[in-house]
C-alpha positions as CSV (number, residue, x, y, z in Angstrom):
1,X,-22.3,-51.6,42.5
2,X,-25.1,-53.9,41.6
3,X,-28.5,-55.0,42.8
4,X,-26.3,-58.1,44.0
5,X,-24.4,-55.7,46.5
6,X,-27.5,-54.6,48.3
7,X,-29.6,-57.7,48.7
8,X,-30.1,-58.9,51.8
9,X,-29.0,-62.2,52.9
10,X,-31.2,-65.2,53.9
11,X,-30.9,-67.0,56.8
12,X,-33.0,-69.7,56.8
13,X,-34.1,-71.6,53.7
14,X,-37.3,-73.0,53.2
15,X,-37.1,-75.9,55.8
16,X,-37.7,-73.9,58.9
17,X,-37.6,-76.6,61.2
18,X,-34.6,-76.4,63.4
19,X,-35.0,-72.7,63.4
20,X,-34.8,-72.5,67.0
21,X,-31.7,-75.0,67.2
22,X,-29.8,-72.3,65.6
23,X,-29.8,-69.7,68.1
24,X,-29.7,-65.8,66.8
25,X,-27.5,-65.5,63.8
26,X,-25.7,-61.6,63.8
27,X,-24.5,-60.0,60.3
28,X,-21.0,-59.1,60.3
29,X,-19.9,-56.6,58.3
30,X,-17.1,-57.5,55.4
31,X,-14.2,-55.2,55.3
32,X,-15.0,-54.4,51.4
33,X,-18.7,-53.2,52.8
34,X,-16.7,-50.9,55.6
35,X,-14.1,-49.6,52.8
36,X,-17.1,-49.0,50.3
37,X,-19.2,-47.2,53.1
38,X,-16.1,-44.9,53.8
39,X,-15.5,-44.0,50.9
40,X,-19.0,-42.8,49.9
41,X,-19.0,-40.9,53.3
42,X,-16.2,-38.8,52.1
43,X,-17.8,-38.3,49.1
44,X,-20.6,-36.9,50.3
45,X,-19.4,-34.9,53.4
46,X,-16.7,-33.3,50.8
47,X,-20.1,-32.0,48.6
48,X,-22.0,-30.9,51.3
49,X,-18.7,-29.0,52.5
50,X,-18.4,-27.4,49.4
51,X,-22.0,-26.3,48.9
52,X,-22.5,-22.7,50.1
53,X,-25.5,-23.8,52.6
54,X,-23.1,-27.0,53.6
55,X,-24.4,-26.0,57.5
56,X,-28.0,-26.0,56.7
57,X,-27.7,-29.2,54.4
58,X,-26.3,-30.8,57.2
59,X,-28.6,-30.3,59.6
60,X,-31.4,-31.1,57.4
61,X,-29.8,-34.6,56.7
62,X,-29.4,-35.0,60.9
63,X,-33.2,-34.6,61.5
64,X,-35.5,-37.3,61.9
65,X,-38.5,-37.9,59.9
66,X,-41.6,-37.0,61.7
67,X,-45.3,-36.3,60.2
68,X,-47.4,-33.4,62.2
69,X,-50.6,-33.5,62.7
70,X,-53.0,-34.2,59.3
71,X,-50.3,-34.8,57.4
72,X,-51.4,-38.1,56.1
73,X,-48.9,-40.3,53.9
74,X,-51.1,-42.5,52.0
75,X,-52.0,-38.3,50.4
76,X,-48.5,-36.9,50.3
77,X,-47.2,-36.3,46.5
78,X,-43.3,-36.9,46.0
């Protein structure tokens, strides 16, 4: 997989002026896109099944980010 693979498409070009003639344009997915996504699904669910905290991994990966209160993110260190 390349940079190529994950760029996003563009949908209008620098003439913008029958932008509204067009109407709302929807992104299909390609059926390589859908095999590539399933198999790096099973990839990863097979790892987190084998690691010995494969429950708490999992759960860790379904929460959603949230910051509490003075947690600032212009401050936060990764």
């Amino acid at each position: 997989m390349t940079d190529e693979y994950f760029k996003r498409t563009k949908y209008f070009g620098k003439e913008k002026k029958d932008i509204f003639e067009q109407g709302k344009q929807e992104y299909t997915l390609t059926d390589a896109r859908k095999a590539d996504q399933k198999t790096i699904d099973t990839a990863v669910l097979g790892s987190i099944k084998k690691n010995s905290d494969g429950k708490l991994l999992a759960g860790y990966l379904r929460t959603n980010f949230g910051l509490s209160k003075r947690q600032y993110p212009h401050n936060m260190v990764f």
